[in-house]
Every structure is written in C-alpha cells, then in structure tokens.
C-alpha positions in Angstrom: -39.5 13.0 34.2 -40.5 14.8 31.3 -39.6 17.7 32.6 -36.1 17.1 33.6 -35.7 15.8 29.9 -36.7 18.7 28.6 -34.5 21.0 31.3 -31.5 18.9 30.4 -32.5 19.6 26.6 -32.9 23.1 27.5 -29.5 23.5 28.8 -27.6 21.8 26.5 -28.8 23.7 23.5 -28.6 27.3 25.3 -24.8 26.3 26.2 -24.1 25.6 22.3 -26.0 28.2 21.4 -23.6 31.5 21.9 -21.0 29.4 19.2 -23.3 29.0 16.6 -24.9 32.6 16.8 -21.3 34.2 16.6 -20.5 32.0 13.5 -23.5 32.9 11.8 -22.6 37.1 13.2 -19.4 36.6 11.2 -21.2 37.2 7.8 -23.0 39.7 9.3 -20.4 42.1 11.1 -19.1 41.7 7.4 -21.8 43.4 6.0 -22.3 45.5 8.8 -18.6 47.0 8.4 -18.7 46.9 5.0 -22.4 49.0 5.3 -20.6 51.8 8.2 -17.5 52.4 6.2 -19.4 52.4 2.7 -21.9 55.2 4.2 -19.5 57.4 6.2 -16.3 57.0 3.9 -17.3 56.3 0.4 -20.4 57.7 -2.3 -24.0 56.5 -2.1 -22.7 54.2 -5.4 -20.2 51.9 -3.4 -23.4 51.5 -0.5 -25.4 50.3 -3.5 -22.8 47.9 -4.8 -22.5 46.1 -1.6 -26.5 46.1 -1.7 -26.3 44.7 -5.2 -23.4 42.0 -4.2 -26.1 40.1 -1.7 -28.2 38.1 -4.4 -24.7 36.5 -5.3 -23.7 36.4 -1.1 -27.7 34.5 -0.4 -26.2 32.3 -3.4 -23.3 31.1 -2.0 -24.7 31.1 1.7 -27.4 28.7 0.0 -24.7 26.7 -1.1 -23.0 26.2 1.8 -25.9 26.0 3.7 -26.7 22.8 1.4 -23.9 21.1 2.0 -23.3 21.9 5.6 -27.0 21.4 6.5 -26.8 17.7 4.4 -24.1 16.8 6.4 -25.4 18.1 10.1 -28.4 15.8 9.3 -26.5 13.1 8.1 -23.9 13.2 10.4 -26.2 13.8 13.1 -28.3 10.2 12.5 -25.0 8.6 12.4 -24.2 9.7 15.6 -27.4 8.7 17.1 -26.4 5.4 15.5 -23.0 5.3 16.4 -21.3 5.0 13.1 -18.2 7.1 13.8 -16.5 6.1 11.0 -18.9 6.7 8.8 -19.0 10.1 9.7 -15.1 10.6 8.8 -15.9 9.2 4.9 -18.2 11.9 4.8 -16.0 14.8 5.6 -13.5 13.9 3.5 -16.7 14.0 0.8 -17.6 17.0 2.0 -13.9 18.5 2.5 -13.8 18.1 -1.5 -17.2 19.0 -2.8 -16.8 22.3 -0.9 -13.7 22.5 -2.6 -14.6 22.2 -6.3 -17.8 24.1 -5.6 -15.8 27.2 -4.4 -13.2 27.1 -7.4 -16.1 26.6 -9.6 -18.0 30.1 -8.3 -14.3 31.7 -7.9 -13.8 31.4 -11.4 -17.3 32.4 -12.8 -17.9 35.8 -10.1 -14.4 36.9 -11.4 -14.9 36.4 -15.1 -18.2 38.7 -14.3 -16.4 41.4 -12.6 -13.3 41.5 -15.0 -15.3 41.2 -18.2 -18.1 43.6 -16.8 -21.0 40.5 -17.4 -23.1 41.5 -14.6 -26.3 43.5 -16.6 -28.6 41.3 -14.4 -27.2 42.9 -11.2 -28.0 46.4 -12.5 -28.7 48.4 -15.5 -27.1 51.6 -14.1 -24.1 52.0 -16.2 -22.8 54.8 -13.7 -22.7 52.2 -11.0 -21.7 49.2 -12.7 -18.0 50.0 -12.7 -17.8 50.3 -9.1 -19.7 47.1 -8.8 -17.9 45.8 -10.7 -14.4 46.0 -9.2 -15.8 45.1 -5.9 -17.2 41.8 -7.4 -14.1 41.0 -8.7 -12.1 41.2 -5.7 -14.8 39.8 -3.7 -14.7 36.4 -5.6 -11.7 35.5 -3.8 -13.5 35.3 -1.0 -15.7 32.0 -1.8 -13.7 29.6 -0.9 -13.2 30.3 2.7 -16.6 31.2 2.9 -18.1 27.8 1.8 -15.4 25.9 3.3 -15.5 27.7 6.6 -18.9 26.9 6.7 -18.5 23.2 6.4 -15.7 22.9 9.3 -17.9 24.2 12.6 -20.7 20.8 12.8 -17.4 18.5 12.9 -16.1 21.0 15.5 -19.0 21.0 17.8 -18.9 17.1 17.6 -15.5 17.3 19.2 -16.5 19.3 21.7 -14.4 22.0 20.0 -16.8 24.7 19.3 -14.4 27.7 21.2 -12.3 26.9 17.8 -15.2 28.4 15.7 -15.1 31.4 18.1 -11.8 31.9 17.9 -12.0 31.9 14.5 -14.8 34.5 14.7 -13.3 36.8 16.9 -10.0 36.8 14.6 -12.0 37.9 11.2 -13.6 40.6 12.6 -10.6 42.3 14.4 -8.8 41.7 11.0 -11.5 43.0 8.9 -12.1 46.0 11.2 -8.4 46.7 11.0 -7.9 46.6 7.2 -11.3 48.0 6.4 -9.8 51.3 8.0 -6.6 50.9 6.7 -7.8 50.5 2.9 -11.0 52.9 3.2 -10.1 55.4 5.6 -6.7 56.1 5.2 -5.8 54.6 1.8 -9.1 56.0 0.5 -9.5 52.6 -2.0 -13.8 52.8 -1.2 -14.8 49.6 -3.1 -11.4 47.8 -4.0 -10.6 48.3 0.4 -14.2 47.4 1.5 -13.6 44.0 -0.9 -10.2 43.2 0.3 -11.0 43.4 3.9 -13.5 41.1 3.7 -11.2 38.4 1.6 -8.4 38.3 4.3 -10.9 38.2 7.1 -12.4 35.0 5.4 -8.9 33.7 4.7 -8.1 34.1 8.7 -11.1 33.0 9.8 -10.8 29.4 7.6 -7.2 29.0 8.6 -8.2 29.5 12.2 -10.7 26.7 12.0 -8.7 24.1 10.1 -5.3 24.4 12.0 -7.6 22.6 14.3 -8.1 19.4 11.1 -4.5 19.6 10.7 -2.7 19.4 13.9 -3.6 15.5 14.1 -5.6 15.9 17.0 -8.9 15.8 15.5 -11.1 12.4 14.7 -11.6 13.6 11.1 -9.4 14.0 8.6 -8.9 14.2 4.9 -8.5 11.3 2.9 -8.8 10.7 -0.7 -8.8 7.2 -0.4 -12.3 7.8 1.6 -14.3 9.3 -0.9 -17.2 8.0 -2.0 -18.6 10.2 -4.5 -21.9 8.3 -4.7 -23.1 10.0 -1.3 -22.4 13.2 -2.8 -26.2 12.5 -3.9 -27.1 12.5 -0.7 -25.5 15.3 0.8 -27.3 17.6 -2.3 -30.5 15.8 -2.0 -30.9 16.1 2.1 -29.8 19.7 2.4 -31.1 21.0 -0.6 -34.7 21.4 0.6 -33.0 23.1 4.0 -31.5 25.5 0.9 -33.8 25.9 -1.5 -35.2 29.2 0.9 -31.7 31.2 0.4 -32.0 30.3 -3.3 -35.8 30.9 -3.2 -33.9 34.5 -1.9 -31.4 35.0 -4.0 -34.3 35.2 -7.1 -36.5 37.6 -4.2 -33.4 39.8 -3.5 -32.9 40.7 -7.8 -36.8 41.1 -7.4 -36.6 43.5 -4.6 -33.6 45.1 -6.0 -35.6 46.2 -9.4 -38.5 47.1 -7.5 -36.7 49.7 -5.2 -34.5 50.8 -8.3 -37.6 51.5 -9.9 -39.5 53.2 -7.1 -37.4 54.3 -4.7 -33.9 55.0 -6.6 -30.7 55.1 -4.6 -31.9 56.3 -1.7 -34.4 53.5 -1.3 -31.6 51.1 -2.2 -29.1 52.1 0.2 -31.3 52.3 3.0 -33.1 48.6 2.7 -29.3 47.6 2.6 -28.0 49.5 5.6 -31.0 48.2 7.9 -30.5 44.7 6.2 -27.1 44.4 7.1 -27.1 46.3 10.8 -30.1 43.9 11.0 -28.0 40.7 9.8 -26.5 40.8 13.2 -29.6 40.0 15.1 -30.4 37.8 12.1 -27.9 35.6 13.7 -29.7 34.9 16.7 -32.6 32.5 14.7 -29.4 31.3 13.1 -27.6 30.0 15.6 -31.0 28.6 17.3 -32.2 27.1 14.2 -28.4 25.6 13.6 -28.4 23.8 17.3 -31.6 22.7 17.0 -31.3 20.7 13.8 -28.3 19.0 15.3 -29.8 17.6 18.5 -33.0 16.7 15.8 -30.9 14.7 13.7 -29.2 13.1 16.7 -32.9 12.5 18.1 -34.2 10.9 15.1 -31.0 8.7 15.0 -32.2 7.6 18.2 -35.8 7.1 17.4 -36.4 9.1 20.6 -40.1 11.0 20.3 -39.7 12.8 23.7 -37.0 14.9 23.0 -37.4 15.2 19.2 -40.4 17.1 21.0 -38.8 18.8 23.6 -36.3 20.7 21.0 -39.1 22.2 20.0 -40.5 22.8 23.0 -37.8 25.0 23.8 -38.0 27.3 20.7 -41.1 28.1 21.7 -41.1 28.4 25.3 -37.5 30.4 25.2 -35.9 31.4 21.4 -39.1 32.9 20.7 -39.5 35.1 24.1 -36.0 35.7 24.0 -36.2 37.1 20.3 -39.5 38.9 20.8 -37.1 41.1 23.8 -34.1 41.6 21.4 -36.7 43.0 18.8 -38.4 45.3 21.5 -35.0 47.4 21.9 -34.3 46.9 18.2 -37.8 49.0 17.6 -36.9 51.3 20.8 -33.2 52.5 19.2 -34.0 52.8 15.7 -33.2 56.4 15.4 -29.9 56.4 17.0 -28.8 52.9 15.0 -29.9 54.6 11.7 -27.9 57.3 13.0 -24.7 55.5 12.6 -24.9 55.2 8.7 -26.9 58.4 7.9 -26.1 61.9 9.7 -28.3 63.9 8.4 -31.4 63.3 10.3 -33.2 65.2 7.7 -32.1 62.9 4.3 -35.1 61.1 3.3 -32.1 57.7 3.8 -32.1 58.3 7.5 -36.0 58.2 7.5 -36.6 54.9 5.3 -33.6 53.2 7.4 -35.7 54.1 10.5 -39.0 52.9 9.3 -37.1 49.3 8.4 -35.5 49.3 11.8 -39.4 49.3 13.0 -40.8 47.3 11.2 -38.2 44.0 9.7 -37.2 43.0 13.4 -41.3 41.7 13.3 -40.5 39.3 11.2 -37.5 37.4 13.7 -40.2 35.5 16.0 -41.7 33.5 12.4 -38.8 33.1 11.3 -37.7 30.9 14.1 -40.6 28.9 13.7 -40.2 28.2 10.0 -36.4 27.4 10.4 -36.9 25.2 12.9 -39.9 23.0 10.9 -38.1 23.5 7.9 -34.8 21.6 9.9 -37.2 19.2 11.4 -39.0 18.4 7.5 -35.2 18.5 6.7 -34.3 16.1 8.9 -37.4 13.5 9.0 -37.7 13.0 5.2 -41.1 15.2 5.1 -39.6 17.2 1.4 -42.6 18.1 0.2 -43.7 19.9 3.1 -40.2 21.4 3.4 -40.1 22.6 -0.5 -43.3 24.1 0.0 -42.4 26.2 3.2 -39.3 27.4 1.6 -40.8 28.2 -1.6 -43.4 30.3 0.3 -40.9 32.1 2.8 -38.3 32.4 0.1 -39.6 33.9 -2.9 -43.8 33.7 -3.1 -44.7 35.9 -0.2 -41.9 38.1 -0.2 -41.8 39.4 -3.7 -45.4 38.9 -4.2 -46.5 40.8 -1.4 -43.6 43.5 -2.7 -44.9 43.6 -6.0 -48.2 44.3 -4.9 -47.3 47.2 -2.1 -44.2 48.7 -3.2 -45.7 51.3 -5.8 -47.8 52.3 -3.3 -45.7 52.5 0.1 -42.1 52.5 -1.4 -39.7 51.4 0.8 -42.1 50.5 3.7 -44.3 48.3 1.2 -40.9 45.8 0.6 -40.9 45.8 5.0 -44.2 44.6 5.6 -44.1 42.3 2.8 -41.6 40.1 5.5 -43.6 40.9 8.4 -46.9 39.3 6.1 -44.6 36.3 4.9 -43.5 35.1 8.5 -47.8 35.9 9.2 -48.4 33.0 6.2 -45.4 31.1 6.6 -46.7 30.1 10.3 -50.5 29.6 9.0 -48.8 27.4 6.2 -47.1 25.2 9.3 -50.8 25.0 11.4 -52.6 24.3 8.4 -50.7 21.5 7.4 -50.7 20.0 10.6 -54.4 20.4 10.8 -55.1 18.9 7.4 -52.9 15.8 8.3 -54.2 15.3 12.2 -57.9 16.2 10.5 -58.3 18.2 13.4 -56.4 21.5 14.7 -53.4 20.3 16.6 -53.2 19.9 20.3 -50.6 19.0 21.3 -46.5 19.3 20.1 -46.6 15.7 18.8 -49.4 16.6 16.5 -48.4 20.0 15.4 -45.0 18.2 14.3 -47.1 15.1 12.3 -44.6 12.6 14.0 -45.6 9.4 12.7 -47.6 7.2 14.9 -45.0 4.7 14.3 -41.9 6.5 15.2 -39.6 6.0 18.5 -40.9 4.2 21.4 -44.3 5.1 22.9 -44.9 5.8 26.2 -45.8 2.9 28.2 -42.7 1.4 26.3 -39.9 3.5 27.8 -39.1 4.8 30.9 -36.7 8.2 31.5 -35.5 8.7 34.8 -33.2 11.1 36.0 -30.3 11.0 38.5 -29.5 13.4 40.5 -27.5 12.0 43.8 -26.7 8.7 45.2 -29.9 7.8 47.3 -31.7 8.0 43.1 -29.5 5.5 42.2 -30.0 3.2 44.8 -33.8 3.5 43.8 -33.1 3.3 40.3 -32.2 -0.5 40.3 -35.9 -1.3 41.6 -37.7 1.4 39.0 -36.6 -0.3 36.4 -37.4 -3.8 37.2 -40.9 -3.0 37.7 -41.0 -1.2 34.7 -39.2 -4.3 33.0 -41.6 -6.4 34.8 -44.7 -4.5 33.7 -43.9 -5.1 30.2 -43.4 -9.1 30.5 -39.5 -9.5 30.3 -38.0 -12.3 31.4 -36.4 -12.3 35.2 -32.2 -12.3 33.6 -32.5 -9.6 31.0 -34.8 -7.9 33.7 -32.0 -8.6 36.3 -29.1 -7.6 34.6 -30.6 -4.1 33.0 -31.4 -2.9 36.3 -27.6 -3.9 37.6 -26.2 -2.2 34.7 -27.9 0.8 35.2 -27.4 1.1 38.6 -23.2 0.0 38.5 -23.2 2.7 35.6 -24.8 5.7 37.0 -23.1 5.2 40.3 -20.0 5.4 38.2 -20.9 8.8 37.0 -22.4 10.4 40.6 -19.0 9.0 42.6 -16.6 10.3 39.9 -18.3 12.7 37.4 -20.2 14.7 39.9 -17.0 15.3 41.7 -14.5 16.4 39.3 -16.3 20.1 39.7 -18.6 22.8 41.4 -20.9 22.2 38.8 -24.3 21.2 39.7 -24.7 17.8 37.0 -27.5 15.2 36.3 -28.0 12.0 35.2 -31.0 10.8 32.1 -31.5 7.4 32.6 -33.5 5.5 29.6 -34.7 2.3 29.1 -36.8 1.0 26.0 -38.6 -1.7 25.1 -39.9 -2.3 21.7 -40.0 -5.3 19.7 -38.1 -7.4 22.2 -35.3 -5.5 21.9 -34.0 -3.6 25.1 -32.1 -0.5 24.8 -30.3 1.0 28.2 -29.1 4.9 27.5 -27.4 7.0 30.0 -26.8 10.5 29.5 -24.7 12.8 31.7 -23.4 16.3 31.8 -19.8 15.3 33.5 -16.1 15.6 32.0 -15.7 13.5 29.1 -15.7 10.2 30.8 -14.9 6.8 28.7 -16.0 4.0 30.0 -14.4 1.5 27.7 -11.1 3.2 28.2 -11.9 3.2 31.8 -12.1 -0.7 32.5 -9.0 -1.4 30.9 -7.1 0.6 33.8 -6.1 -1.2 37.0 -4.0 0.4 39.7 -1.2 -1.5 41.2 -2.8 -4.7 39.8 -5.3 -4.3 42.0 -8.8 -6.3 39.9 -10.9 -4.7 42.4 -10.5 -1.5 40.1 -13.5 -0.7 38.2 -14.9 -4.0 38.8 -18.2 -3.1 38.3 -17.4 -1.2 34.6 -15.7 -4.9 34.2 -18.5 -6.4 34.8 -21.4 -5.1 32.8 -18.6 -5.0 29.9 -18.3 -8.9 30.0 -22.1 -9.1 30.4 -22.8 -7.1 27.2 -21.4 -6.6 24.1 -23.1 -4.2 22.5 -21.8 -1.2 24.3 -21.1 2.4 22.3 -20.1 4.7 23.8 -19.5 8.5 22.3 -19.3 12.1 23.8 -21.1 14.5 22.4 -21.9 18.3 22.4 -20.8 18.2 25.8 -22.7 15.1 26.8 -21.3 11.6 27.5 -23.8 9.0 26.0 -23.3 5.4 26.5 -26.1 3.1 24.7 -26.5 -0.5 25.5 -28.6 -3.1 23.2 -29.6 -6.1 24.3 
C-alpha cells in the first residue's frame, strides 16, 4: 500500500509540475531575451547592465518569494485543516502587502536610476549611464512581478493552474514582439530591452487576475478582511524559505566585483549570458521545489508521515534523474548554445560562456535537494536548520569559494565555486541528520528528522487503495479488522467500515466512469488518541458530495441514499478539491 501512496503522490505532483516550471521559465525567457537581443543587437555595455540589474531582480524575487512561499505554507496547513475561509483573509493580506511592497521598491529603483544613486552596482562611470536608464524603466516592472508571483498558489488551489500558463505564454509572445520592435528596428538597446520586459509583466499579471476578478474565483479582495497582525506571520514563515535569494543578492554584488576586477567585461558578459540561457533550466528545480512544498504543507496539515515522506521520495527517485539527463545535453550542446550570443568562436566571451555551459548545469541535482529540505524546514518549523542551509548555499560557499579561486581560474573559479557549494550544501543536510539521529540516517524518515511524535505511526493507520469494485467490497472487512485490532468499540467500528465502503463505491460507480482515464481510490483510516479519522482520496472529476445528497430526481429518496446516510450518521464531514484531487475527511 505504500507503494500505491507514493504512485498516487508521484502522479499528482508530475501533472502540476509543467505549471509551475513554466511560471518560474517566465523570469527566465526574460532574461534570456533580454541576454540574445543585448549580445547580437546592442554594445558589450548594455550585456553588462542587464548583468548588473540581477542583484536588484534576486532582491525582489526574494521578496516575492517570501511572501508567496509564507502563504503556500500557510495556506497549505489550512487546507489540510480545512479552514477555507481562513485562507480567503489571507489573500486579501497578501493581495495588499504585495501591493505596498511593490510601490515601495517602484519608487526607491526609480529615484536610483533618475538621480544616477547606483555607485554600489558599478564604479564604471562609462557604463553607469546605460545602467542607469535601463534601471529606471525597469522599476516599473515590480509590481507585476511581485504580485504576479503571489496569484499562481491560489490558482493551483482552484484547480486553475492553465490560467498561470496562459499568462506565461502571453508575456513571452509580447516581450519577444516588442523586444524586436524597440531593439531591432527602433534601435532603443537599453531603454527597448527595459520596456519589453515591463509590458510583458503588465500582460502577464492582468492575465492572471482577470481570473480574481471575474467573480468566479473562491478568493477575493476585501479590505474589511485584513488582518494585519498575520502579516507577522506571513514574513516570519517565508522568510527563512527567502533568506537564500537575499543571501544571493549580497553573493551576486560579490561575484560581480570579483569578475570586474579579474576578468573585465568580457568575464562579465559571459557569466551573464550562461546565467540567464541557464535560468531556463533553472526553472525545472523551480517548479519541483514549488509543488513539492505545497503537497508538504498540505501533508503536515494532515499530520500524515507517509506521504510527507513520499514527496520526497519522489525528488529523489525522479526530479533528480530527470535533472541529471536535462544537464547531460546541456554539457553536450554547449558550443552551439554559446553560439547564439557570441559569433565569433574565436572571442575569448564565446570560450568563458562555454566553459559555464560545462560546468554550472553540475550544480542543478543539489540544488534540488537543498530546495526541497529548505521547503520541508520551511514548512515544519525547523528555522534554524533552514537559516543555516540558506546562509551556506546563499552567500558562504559561493562567494567564499569565489574569493578564494577566482584570481587564480577567472571566470571558471566563480563556476566551480557552485558546483562545491551544492557538494557542502548536501553534506550540511546528512550531517545534520546524523548528528540528530546519532547515527547516519537509514532510512527517509530519519534523514528528514521527523519527530517521533508526529502523524500517526504505523500500526495506528491503515492506507488502502481502490481500484475496482470487487476492492471495495473487501474494503468494508479490512477495515474492521484493523478497527478491531486496535480495540474500538463494535458501532464506531461498524459504521467506519460502512462509510467507507458507501463512499468509495460512490466514486468507482460514478467517478471512474465519467472518462477513459485509468483512476484510483486512497483509502485512510487513523486511529490515535481515540480519535478516528476516515480520508478518501480520488483522482475523479471534481465530485461534491455534500452538494451531491441534497439532489433527488423526481422525488425519488432512493437517490443517493447511501451519501444520505453516512451524512446523518456523521457530522464532521469536509470536504474540499484540491490540485486535482477530491478529498473528503471524516472525524469521529
């Protein structure tokens, strides 16, 4: 049964996961277009301002990234828990915070760029007018950045992650479209590579929250809802998920002055063109670290151990082989990719950009694992492990390791710093688990430190899965044996097994049905405390079942009798559907 669980797991998170890697591509085809039209169209300058902009872009993606991951987490408990409209106060917190954040850094990045403050960025007086310009357009664009980061966890709640894609698919058309309109043929280099982007953010944020506005959605904005007290919270949840891109913003100025002072331009522009073509497949760990950490919040919610487990069972039976391939052809075409921003296969540019190209996609496999503990430290209180772990992979091993090999291997020295910090980043994460087990781990449970006291052990659940009609007749008798095993009384014993069984007969007669789909059934029942908790969880159409019993055909009572039924038996019944899964809990 374990491994249906984890199958069941499996599938759910690869079917969210092509949503969430495409949101966190959008960023990334930005700099990637911005990179391409830079190095063909414009002067080596205008490649180095958008090189110089990504300190203040790790910034504002830590930002968001705060809020957004605070609220997945948050969200994601209270989902596990049921507490819908608790989840609608906090987007209407979160709708505003996002809001006065992003007028806040508005205001401050275009004060830099008009009044020329930005001596931190760069001392290169020939460059700073050009950066200059571009960061003064380019503040425009924070708004719809950290708002239409906020927006895509409340869609995937609803079910309505295509919106997200849609989105997606609409900036980068449009920012492809004016980037050669303003660069190519109106020949504005920085002032077009900056506008493009702001309109493509704009388009992509009012793509998402047409969605918020229609009416249709469960959550919407209202003042009266704020509670600013959970603003707390929200900062002091996500912040340790955060404090990494901050950690990077400090590493990037770092990095910057070291490759300034050793490499010049040339080393500049080409650890920015293989950092943005690379920001694509940067996505990837994204988008896996961004599903798991919602199906970890839901799981702690739940108090369930086996799948809290399982999530990360699949990074490292699947994200991590998957990644390791999409490296491999990374490494094999890293001549002809560098060939798309440098021609001249001669330019000592073209030859740094390769050696990146062959040496940062190393780092993609650790970095899934650190993400993913990070989201799960995030996620089950542990901060001082998570502040740790981001201040190593953030700034420590990065720029220390840079510092150290950068006057001697240029360009190549600030590569394998990143492939060295994923190497200690990972020790950091088995060392930690080995000091707190006092032994090396064994097993998944001890390599995440769940507490012995967390969820329900073993002998006091049971997960069965339903596939077809004969299971369920056999499911009534599994589960009072197991009910009977652990001493409960003959009624409650009774009526959980008829539950159960009326329920997921429900679901095989009418939710296998409705498609050519192949669909199961995760049947669990705990018992801890005295408490019983019945959970089904199915793969079906969006199926109601409180809706459900208050339809009758033609008067006819006979009508979902047996929904009736279990309803009048027990009253605490939720019921929610989520990520593409209907869950109904019972408590008895």
């Amino acid at each position: 049964m374990k491994q249906d669980n984890l199958q069941m797991i499996r599938k759910l998170m690869f079917r969210l996961l092509p949503i969430q890697v495409l949101l966190a591509v959008v960023g990334s085809v930005n700099d990637i277009v911005s990179s391409y039209f830079a190095s063909n169209y414009c002067d080596i300058e205008v490649m180095s301002a958008v090189g110089l902009f990504g300190p203040a872009d790790m910034l504002l993606g830590a930002i968001s990234t705060m809020l957004a991951g605070g609220v997945a987490i948050i969200c994601g408990k209270l989902l596990g828990q049921n507490e819908i409209d608790k989840i609608r106060d906090v987007f209407a917190l979160n709708t505003m915070v996002a809001m006065i954040i992003g007028l806040l850094f508005t205001a401050v990045l275009a004060f830099m760029g008009a009044t020329g403050m930005t001596g931190f960025f760069t001392q290169n007086e020939a460059l700073r007018p050009t950066f200059n310009r571009f960061l003064l357009v380019m503040s425009a664009s924070v708004i719809p950045t950290i708002l239409g980061n906020q927006l895509p966890a409340f869609l995937t709640m609803q079910n309505k992650s295509k919106r997200t894609m849609y989105a997606s698919i609409a900036y980068i058309i449009t920012n492809l479209i004016l980037c050669y309109l303003f660069v190519c043929r109106l020949d504005w280099e920085e002032l077009g590579l900056a506008l493009s982007s702001v309109i493509g953010m704009w388009v992509f944020l009012a793509v998402e929250s047409s969605y918020f506005l229609s009416g249709k959605s469960e959550f919407r904005f209202k003042l009266m809802k704020i509670d600013w007290k959970e603003v707390f919270r929200i900062i002091a949840v996500g912040f340790p998920g955060a404090a990494g891109l901050l950690y990077m913003t400090g590493r990037g100025l770092i990095v910057n002055k070291l490759l300034d002072i050793h490499t010049g331009s040339a080393g500049l522009s080409a650890f920015t063109a293989a950092n943005n073509l690379l920001s694509v497949f940067w996505a990837i760990p994204g988008g896996m670290m961004t599903v798991s950490r919602l199906q970890m919040s839901v799981s702690i919610g739940e108090e369930d151990r086996q799948s809290l487990c399982d999530i990360m069972r699949v990074m490292f039976r699947y994200f991590i082989p998957l990644m390791c391939a999409i490296d491999a052809v990374i490494i094999l075409l890293a001549r002809p990719l560098a060939g798309l921003f440098f021609h001249d296969t001669g330019a000592p540019v073209y030859g740094m950009m390769v050696s990146g190209l062959r040496i940062l996609p190393l780092c993609m496999p650790f970095s899934i694992i650190c993400q993913h503990f990070t989201s799960y430290g995030q996620a089950s209180g542990k901060q001082l492990f998570v502040n740790i772990l981001s201040l190593l992979d953030g700034i420590i091993c990065v720029a220390g390791f840079s510092i150290l090999l950068t006057g001697w291997l240029k360009v190549n020295g600030v590569y394998i710093a990143n492939v060295l910090n994923g190497i200690v980043t990972t020790l950091f994460i088995i060392g930690h688990a080995w000091v707190k087990n006092r032994h090396c781990p064994r097993n998944m449970e001890q390599l995440m430190v769940i507490p012995a006291d967390f969820g329900a052990a073993e002998d006091e659940r049971i997960d069965i899965t339903v596939m077809n009609m004969e299971e369920v007749i056999n499911l009534s008798k599994r589960i009072m044996d197991f009910c009977q095993s652990r001493g409960i009384d003959k009624r409650r014993s009774y009526f959980s097994a008829l539950a159960l069984e009326e329920m997921a007969g429900n679901i095989v007669e009418h939710g296998f049905t409705k498609d050519n789909n192949k669909h199961s059934i995760n049947v669990r029942v705990v018992h801890k405390d005295d408490s019983i908790i019945l959970r089904i969880k199915d793969d079906c159409i969006p199926f109601n079942p409180e809706e459900r019993r208050m339809i009758t055909e033609n008067d006819d009572i006979t009508k979902n009798m047996g929904i009736r039924m279990v309803y009048s038996i027990f009253k605490d019944i939720n019921y929610n559907y989520l990520f593409g899964i209907n869950c109904l809990t019972i408590r008895i």
